[in-house]
C-alpha positions as CSV (number, residue, x, y, z in Angstrom):
1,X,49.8,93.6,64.6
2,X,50.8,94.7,67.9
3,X,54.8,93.5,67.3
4,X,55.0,94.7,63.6
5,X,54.1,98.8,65.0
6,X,56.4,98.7,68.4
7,X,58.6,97.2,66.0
8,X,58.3,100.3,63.0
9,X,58.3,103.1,66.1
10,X,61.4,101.0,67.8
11,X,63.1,101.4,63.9
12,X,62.0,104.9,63.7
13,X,63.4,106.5,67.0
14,X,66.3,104.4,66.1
15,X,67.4,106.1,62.8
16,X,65.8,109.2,64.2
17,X,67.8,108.8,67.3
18,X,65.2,110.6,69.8
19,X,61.3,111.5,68.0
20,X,58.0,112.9,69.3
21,X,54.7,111.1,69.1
22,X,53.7,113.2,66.2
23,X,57.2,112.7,64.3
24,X,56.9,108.9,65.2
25,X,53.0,109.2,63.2
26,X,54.2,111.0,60.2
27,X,57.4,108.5,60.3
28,X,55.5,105.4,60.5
29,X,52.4,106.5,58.8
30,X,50.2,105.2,61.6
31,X,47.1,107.7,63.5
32,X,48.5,109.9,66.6
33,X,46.3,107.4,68.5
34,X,47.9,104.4,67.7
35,X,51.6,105.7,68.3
36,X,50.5,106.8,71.3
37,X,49.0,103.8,72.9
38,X,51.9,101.9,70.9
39,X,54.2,104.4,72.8
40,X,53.0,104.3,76.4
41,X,52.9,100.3,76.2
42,X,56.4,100.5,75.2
43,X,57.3,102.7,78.0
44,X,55.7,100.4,80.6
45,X,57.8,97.8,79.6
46,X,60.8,99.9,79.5
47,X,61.8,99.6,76.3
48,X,61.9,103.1,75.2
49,X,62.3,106.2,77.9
50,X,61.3,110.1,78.1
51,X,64.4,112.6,76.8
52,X,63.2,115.4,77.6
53,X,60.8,117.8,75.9
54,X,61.3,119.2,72.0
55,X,61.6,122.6,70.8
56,X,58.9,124.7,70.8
57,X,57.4,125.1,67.6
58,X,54.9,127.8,68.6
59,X,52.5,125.4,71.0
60,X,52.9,123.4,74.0
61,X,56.7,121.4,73.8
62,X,56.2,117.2,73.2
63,X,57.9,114.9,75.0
64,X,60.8,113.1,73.0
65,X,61.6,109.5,73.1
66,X,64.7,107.2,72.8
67,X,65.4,103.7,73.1
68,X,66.4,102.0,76.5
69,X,70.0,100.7,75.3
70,X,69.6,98.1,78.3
71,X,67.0,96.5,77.2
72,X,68.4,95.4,73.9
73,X,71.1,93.1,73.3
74,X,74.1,93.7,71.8
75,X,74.4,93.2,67.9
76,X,77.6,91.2,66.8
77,X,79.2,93.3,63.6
78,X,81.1,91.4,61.2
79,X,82.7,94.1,58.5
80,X,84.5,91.8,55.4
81,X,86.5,93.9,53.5
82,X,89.0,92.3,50.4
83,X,91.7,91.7,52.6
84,X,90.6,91.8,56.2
85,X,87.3,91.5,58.7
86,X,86.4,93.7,61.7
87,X,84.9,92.4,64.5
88,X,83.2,94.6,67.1
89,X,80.1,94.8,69.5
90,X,77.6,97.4,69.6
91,X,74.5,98.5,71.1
92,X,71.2,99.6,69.9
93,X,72.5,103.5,70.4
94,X,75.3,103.0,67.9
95,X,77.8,102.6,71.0
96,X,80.5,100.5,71.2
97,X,80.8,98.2,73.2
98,X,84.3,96.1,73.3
99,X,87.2,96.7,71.2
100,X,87.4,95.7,67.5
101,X,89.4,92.9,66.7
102,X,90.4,93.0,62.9
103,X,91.8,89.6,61.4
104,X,93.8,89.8,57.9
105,X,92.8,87.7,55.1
106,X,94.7,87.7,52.3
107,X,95.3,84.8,50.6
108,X,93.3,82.5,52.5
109,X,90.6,80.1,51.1
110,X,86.7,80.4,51.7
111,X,86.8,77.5,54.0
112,X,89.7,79.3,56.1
113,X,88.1,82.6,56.0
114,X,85.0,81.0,57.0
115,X,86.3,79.0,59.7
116,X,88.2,82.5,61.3
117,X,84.6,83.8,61.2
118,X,83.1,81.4,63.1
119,X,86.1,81.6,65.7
120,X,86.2,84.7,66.1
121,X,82.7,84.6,66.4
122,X,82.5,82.1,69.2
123,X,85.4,83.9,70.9
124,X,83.2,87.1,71.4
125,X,79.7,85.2,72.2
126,X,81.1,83.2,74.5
127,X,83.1,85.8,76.6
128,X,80.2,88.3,76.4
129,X,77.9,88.4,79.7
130,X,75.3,90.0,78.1
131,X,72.2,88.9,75.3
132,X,73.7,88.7,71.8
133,X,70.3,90.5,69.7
134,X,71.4,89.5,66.7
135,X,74.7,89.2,64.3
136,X,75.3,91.8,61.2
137,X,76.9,91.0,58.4
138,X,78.6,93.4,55.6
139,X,80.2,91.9,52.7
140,X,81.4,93.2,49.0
141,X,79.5,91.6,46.0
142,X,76.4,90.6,44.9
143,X,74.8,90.1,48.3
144,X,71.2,89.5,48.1
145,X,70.0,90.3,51.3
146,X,66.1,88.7,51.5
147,X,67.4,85.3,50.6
148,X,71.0,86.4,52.7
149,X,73.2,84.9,50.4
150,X,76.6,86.4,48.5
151,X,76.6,85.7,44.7
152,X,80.2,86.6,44.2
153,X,80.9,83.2,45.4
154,X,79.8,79.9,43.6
155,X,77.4,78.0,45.6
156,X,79.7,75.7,46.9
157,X,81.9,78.4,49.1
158,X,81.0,78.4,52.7
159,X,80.7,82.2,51.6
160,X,77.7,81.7,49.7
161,X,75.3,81.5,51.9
162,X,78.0,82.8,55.4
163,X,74.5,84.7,57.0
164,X,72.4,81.3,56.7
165,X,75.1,79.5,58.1
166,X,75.7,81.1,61.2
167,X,72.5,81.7,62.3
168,X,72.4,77.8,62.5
169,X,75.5,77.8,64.4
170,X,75.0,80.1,66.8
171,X,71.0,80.1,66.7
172,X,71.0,84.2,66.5
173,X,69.2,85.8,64.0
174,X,71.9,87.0,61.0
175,X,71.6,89.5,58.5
176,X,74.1,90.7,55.6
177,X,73.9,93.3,53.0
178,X,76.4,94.8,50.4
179,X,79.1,96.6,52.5
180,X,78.4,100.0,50.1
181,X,74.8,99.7,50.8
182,X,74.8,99.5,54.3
183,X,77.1,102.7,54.3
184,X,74.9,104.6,52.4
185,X,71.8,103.6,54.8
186,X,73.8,105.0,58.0
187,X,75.4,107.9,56.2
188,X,71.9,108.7,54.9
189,X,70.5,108.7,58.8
190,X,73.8,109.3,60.9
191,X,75.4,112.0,58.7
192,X,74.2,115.9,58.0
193,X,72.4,114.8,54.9
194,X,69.6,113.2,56.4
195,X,66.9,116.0,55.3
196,X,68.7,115.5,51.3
197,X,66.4,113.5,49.1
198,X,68.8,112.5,46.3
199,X,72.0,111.1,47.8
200,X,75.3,109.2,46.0
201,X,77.6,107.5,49.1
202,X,81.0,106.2,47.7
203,X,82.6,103.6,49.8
204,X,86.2,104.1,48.9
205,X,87.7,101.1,49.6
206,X,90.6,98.4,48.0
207,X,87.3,98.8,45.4
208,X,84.8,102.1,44.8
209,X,81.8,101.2,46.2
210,X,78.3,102.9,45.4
211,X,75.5,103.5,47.3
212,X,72.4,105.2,45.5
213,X,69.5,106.9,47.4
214,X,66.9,108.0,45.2
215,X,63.8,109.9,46.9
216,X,65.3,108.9,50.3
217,X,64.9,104.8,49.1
218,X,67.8,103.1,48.7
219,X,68.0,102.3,44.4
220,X,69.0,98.6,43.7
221,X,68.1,97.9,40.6
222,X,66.1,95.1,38.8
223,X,67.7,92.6,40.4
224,X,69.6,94.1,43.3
225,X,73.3,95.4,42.1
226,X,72.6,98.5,41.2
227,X,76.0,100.6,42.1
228,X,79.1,98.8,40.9
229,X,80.6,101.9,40.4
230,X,84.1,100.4,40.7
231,X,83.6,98.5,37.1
232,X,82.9,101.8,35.0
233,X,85.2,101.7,31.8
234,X,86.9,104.9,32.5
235,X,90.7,104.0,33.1
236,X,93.6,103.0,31.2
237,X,92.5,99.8,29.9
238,X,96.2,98.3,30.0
239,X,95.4,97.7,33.8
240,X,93.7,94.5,34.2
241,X,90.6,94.6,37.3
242,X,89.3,92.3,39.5
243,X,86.5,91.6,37.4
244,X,88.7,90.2,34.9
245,X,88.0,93.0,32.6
246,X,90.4,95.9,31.9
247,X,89.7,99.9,31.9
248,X,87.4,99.8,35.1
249,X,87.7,102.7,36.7
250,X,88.7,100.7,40.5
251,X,92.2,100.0,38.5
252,X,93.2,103.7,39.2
253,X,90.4,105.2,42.0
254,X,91.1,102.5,44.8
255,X,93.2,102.1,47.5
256,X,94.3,99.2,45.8
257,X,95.7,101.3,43.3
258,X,97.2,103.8,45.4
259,X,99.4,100.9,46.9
260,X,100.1,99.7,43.2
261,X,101.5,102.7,42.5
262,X,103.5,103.6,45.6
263,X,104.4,99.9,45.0
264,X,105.9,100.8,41.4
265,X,107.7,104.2,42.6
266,X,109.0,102.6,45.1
267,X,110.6,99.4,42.9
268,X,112.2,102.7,40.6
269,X,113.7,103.9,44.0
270,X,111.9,107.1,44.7
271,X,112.3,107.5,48.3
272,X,109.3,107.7,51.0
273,X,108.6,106.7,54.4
274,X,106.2,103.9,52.7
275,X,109.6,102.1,51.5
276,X,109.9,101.1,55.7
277,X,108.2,97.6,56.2
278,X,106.6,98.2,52.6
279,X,105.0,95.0,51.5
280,X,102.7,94.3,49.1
281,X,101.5,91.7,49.7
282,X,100.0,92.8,53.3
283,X,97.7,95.5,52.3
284,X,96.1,95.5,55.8
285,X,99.2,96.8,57.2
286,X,100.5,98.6,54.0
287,X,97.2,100.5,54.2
288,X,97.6,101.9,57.7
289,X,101.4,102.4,56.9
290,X,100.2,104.6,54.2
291,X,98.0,106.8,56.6
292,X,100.8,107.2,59.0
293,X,102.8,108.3,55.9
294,X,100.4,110.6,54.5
295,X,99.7,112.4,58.5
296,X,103.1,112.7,58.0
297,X,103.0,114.5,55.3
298,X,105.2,112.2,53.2
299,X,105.3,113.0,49.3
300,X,104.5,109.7,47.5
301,X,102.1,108.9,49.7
302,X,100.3,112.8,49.1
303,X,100.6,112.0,45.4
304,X,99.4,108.4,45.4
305,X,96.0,109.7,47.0
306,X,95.9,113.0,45.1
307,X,96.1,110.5,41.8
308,X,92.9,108.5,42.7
309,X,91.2,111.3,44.2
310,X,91.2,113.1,40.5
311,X,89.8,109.8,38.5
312,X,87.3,109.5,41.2
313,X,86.3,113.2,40.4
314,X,86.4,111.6,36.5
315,X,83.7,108.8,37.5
316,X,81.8,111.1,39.6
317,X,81.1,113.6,37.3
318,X,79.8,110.7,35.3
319,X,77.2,109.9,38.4
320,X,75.9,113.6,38.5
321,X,75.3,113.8,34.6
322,X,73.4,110.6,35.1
323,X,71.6,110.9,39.1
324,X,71.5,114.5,39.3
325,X,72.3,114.4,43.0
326,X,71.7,116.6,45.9
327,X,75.3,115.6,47.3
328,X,77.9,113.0,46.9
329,X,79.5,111.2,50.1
330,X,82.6,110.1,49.9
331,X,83.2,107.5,53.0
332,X,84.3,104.1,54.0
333,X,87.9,103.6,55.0
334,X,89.1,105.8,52.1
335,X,87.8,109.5,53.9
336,X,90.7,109.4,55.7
337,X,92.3,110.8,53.1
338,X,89.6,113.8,52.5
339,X,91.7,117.2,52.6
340,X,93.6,115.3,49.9
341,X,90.7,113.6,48.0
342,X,88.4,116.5,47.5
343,X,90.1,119.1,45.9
344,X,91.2,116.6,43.2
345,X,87.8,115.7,43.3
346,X,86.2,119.2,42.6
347,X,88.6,119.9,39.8
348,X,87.8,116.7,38.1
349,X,84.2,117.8,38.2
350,X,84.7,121.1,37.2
351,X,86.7,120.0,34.0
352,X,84.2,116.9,33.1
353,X,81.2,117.8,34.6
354,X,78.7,120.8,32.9
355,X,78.2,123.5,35.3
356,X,74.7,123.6,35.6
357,X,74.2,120.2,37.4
358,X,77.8,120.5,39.4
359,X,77.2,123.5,40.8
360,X,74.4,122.4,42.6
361,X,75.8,119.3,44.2
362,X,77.6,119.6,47.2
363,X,80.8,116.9,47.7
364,X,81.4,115.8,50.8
365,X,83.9,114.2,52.9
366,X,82.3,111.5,55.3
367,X,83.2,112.7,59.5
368,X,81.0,109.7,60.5
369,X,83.0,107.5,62.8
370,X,83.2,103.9,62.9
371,X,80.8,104.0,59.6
372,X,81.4,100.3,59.3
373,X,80.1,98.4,62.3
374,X,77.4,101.9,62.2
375,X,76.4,100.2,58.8
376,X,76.3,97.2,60.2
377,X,74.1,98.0,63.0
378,X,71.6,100.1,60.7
379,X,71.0,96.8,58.6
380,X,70.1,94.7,61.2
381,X,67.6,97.5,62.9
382,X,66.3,97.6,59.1
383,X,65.9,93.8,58.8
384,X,65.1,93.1,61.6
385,X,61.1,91.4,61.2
386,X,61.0,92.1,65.4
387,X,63.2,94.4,67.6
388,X,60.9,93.1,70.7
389,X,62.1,89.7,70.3
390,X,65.6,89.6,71.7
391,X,67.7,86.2,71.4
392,X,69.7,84.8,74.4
393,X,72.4,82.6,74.0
């Protein structure tokens, strides 16, 4: 009993970031008491400190209380995308702690990705001084994060079940989670919309990603993939998806299909900074050619962005006929692209969507940095059965 509430306050303060006694209760849902003996324990083991004293709200101030960053270990991220995986070390306060390493992927098999992983993996473990708390996984699919498998891969794919297996090769607890619903989580508790109840988080990705917060719960459905946003039937169904079916709205919202399109312009010979070490078949490096093209203001690449920010609008005005949101997030590695995006995103809405439930949602453009290994973090505080309980290698 003891370990599961130091565990729920250690999980409060940490989406919180810094809470009273009395903010930790009505968090938790445990007596003033109880937090507070929970609390005073926890600081005489120095795993939480004093930060100072909270506003006044009319009677003496409370002390506020954060986490003691030292006395956690460091949590291993591991951020797949379609075509590459980040790599990067953080602490409990959201803080990085090495640089990223990002490895591309395209084209190789499960068993080659999977053996990069555990690599990589190894490569950062073993050259790290310090405990390792626990590794983090986010992944596109069907993740099913209580039994920590991925069911976008058949059971035979070292994919399948890539959580299990590493925590019985490197003995650390593991945790994965649907890349789009670990966004929403740490948009929901890093971003200004913490105090929304009814929140939609687009990951905008090579895919468009969904994250649904309903009541300040994040919505999964009967059976866990609630939110495939990117398989929608709102495009031109000549363009075949990654699903294998056609008119999904990802064929002409993605990134993916930015790149497909500069890819086509470029093939009729419009010119454009993205025709310099353009290749197609590298959309890692495409990608961040095409954000050093659009900074720099060049013309295809504007356009290429502007067309996928107005069939997002399209989709989206779908999600707020349907959710009735407070707000709509758009994130992931996509909000780069936001001055662009979200004008072609509000006059999507305003030409699909009926007034009286747009006007009242407020679109956003994420300002969240590093919101992937943030996600990735968030998940593992949120899984995590015991905080206390750090693993050394």
């Amino acid at each position: 009993m003891r370990d599961v509430i130091h565990s729920q306050i250690l999980k409060s303060i940490y989406f919180a970031q810094s809470q009273s006694i009395a903010e930790i209760s009505n968090s938790i849902g445990k007596s003033i008491p109880i937090v507070t003996k929970a609390v005073q324990q926890l600081l005489k083991e120095n795993i939480i400190l004093t930060n100072g004293l909270k506003a006044s709200t009319g009677g003496r101030r409370a002390n506020s209380y954060i986490l003691n960053k030292e006395a956690f270990g460091a949590i291993l991220c591991i951020n797949i995308n379609r075509y590459s995986i980040l790599f990067s070390l953080y602490n409990i306060a959201n803080e990085e702690i090495i640089k990223p390493t990002e490895i591309e992927i395209d084209g190789l098999s499960d068993e080659d990705i999977y053996k990069h992983i555990i690599e990589q993996s190894r490569h950062i473990i073993e050259n790290y001084s310090q405990t390792i708390l626990c590794i983090s996984i986010t992944a596109p699919g069907f993740v099913d994060s209580l039994l920590r498998v991925n069911n976008s891969y058949p059971i035979t794919s070292p994919l399948y079940n890539l959580a299990n297996r590493m925590q019985e090769v490197f003995g650390t607890p593991t945790y994965i989670e649907n890349d789009s619903s670990a966004i929403a989580i740490a948009e929901k508790n890093f971003s200004d919309v913490k105090n929304l109840k009814h929140v939609l988080v687009i990951n905008l990705t090579w895919g468009v990603g969904l994250g649904i917060l309903v009541d300040n719960q994040l919505f999964r459905g009967s059976n866990g993939y609630a939110g495939e946003f990117s398989h929608i039937p709102l495009a031109n169904e000549s363009k075949l998806c990654s699903c294998g079916k056609k008119g999904c709205i990802e064929v002409e919202a993605s990134l993916e299909s930015a790149i497909d399109y500069i890819d086509e312009c470029l093939t009729a010979g419009e010119v454009s900074l993205m025709s310099q070490n353009f290749n197609s078949q590298h959309k890692t490096r495409t990608l961040k050619n095409l954000v050093r093209s659009y900074q720099a203001g060049d013309q295809l690449s504007i356009h290429a962005i502007k067309r996928i920010g107005y069939m997002l609008g399209k989709g989206i005005a779908t999600l707020i006929h349907i959710l009735n949101p407070n707000a709509v997030i758009i994130s992931g590695i996509g909000a780069v692209f936001g001055r662009i995006l979200l004008p072609e995103i509000q006059s999507a809405i305003q030409i699909y969507c009926i007034p009286r439930l747009a006007q009242p949602t407020t679109i956003k453009i994420s300002t969240t940095p590093n919101i992937e290994p943030i996600a990735a973090v968030s998940i593992a505080v949120l899984q995590s059965k015991s905080l206390i309980k750090t693993k050394y290698k």
